[in-house]
C-alpha atoms as one frame of an Amber mdcrd trajectory, in Angstrom:
protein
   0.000   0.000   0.000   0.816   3.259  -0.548   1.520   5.945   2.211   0.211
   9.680   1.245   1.867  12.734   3.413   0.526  15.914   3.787   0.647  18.885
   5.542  -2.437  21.111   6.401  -3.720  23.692   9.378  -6.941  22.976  11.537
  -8.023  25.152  13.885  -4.924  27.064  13.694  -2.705  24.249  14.886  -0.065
  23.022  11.933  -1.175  19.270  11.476   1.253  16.802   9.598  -1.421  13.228
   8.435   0.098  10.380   6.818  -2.210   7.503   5.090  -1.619   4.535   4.774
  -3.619   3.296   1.567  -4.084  -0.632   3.006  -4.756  -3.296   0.334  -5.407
  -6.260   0.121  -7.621  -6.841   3.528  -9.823  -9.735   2.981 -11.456 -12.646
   4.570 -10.735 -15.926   5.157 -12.611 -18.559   3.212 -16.224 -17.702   4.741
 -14.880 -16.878   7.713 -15.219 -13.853   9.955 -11.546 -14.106  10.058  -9.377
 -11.576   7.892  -6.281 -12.374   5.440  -3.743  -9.250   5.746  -0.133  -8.579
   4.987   2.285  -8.061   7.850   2.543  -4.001   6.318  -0.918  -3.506   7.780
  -0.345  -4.722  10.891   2.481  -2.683  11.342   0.527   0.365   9.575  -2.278
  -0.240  12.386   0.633  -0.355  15.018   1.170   3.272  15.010  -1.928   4.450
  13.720  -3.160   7.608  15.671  -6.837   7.292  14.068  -8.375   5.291  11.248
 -10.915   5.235   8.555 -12.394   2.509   7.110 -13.779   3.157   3.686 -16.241
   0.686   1.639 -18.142   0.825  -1.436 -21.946   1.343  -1.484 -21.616  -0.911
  -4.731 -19.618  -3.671  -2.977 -21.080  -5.718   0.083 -17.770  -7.735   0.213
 -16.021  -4.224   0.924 -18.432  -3.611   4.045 -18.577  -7.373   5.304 -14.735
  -7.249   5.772 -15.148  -4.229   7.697 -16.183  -5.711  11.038 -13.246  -8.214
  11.242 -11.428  -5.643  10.502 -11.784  -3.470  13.548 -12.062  -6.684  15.694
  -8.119  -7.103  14.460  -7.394  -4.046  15.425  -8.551  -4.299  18.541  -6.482
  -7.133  19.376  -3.474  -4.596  18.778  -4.966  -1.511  20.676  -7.317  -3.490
  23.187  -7.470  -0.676  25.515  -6.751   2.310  23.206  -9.433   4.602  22.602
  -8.789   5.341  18.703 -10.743   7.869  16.658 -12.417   6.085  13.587 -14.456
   6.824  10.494 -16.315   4.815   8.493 -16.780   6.051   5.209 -18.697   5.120
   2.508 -17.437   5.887  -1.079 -19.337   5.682  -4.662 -22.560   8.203  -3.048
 -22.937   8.872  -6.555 -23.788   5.228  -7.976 -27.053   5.339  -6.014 -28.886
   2.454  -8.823 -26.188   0.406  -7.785 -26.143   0.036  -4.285 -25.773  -2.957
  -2.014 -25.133  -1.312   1.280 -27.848   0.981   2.324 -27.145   4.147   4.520
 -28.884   2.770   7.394 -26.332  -0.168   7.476 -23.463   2.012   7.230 -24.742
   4.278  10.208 -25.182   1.402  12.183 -21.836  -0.417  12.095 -20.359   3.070
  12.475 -22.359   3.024  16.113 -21.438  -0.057  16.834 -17.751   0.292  16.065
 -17.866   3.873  17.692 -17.070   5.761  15.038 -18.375   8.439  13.014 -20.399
   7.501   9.328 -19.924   9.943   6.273 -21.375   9.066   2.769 -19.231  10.257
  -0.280 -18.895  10.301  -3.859 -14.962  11.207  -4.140 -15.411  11.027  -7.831
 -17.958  13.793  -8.228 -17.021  15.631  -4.475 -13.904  15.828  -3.441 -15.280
  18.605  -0.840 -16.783  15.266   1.301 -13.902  13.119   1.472 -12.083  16.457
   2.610 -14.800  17.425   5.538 -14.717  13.796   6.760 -10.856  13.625   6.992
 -11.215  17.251   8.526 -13.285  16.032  10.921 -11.444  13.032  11.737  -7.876
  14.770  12.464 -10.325  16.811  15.308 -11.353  14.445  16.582  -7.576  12.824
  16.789  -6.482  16.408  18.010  -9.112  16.708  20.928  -8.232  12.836  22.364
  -4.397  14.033  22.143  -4.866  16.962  23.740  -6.553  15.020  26.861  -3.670
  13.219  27.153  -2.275  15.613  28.835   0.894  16.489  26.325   1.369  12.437
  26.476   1.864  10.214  23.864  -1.394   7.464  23.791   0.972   4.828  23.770
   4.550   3.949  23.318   5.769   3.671  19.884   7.752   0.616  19.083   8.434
   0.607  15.345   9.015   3.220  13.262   6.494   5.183  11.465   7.391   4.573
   7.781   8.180   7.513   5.824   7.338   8.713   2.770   9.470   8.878  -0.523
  11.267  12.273  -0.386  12.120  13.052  -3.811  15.211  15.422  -2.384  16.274
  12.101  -0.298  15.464   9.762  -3.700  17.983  12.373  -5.664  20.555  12.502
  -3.625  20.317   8.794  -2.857  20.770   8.057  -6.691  23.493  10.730  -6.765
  25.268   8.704  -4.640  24.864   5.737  -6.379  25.980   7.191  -9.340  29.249
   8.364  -8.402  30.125   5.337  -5.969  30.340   3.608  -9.357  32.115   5.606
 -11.476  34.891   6.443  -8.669  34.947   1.906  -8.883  34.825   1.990 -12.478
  38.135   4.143 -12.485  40.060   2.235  -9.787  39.936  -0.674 -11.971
């Protein structure tokens, strides 16, 4: 999966969100039992806050949501971890398979918060629900009292910076011509 950095101000505080796009979450032959690569569970390790984001047009995509959460609360059992539960293709209303009220629901019962969005024809919704989430992630690290939630024990993985990729191949480049000229 991919991880997505950027930089943005809410509320007049300077806040720095990284996403990690994870793929590839499925279940387990009929099970309620999900299939993930070891990336993800490190990606949920450090995870200050997490949304969870289905298709209306997919019922596979919501069933595996569940699970999902239930894994993740096996690595934060006592953690109280802002999520959202979004729900993406708003705008392919004829074909549905997950109704609102479902959505809604699961977001209760997960204790979460539900948004509905079409990120192909509003951009302006996915934006308002991720707003809303890193509030929510700023209010519960606030009450912890300057603390960090929990201790960190792997390193948050950082994205490609293109000055680091440049001068990484720069130094590539002329480790092997200064061996090409020693032979």
């Amino acid at each position: 999966g991919a991880l997505y950095s950027r930089k943005f101000t809410i509320d007049g505080e300077q806040i720095s969100l990284q996403v990690q796009d994870t793929p590839f979450v499925s279940l387990e032959d009929d099970t309620d039992s999900i299939c993930c690569q070891e990336q993800i569970n490190r990606s949920i390790y450090w995870a200050d806050g997490f949304v969870f984001v289905y298709s209306i047009t997919d019922y596979e995509s919501f069933r595996v949501l569940r699970p999902l959460h239930q894994h993740i609360r096996r690595i934060h059992p006592n953690a109280n971890i802002p999520l959202l539960l979004m729900a993406n293709k708003g705008d392919l209303l004829r074909a549905r398979q997950v109704s609102s009220k479902e959505g809604l629901q699961l977001a209760t019962e997960l204790g979460g918060t539900y948004s509905e969005v079409s990120a192909r024809e509003n951009c302006d919704g996915v934006h308002e629900a991720f707003q809303q989430l890193c509030q929510e992630l700023s209010r519960s690290s606030s009450s912890c009292n300057g603390e960090k939630r929990r201790g960190l024990h792997l390193v948050r993985p950082k994205s490609p910076n293109m000055q680091d990729l440049k001068r990484r191949l720069k130094q590539a480049l002329t480790s092997k011509g200064k061996s090409a000229t020693t032979l």
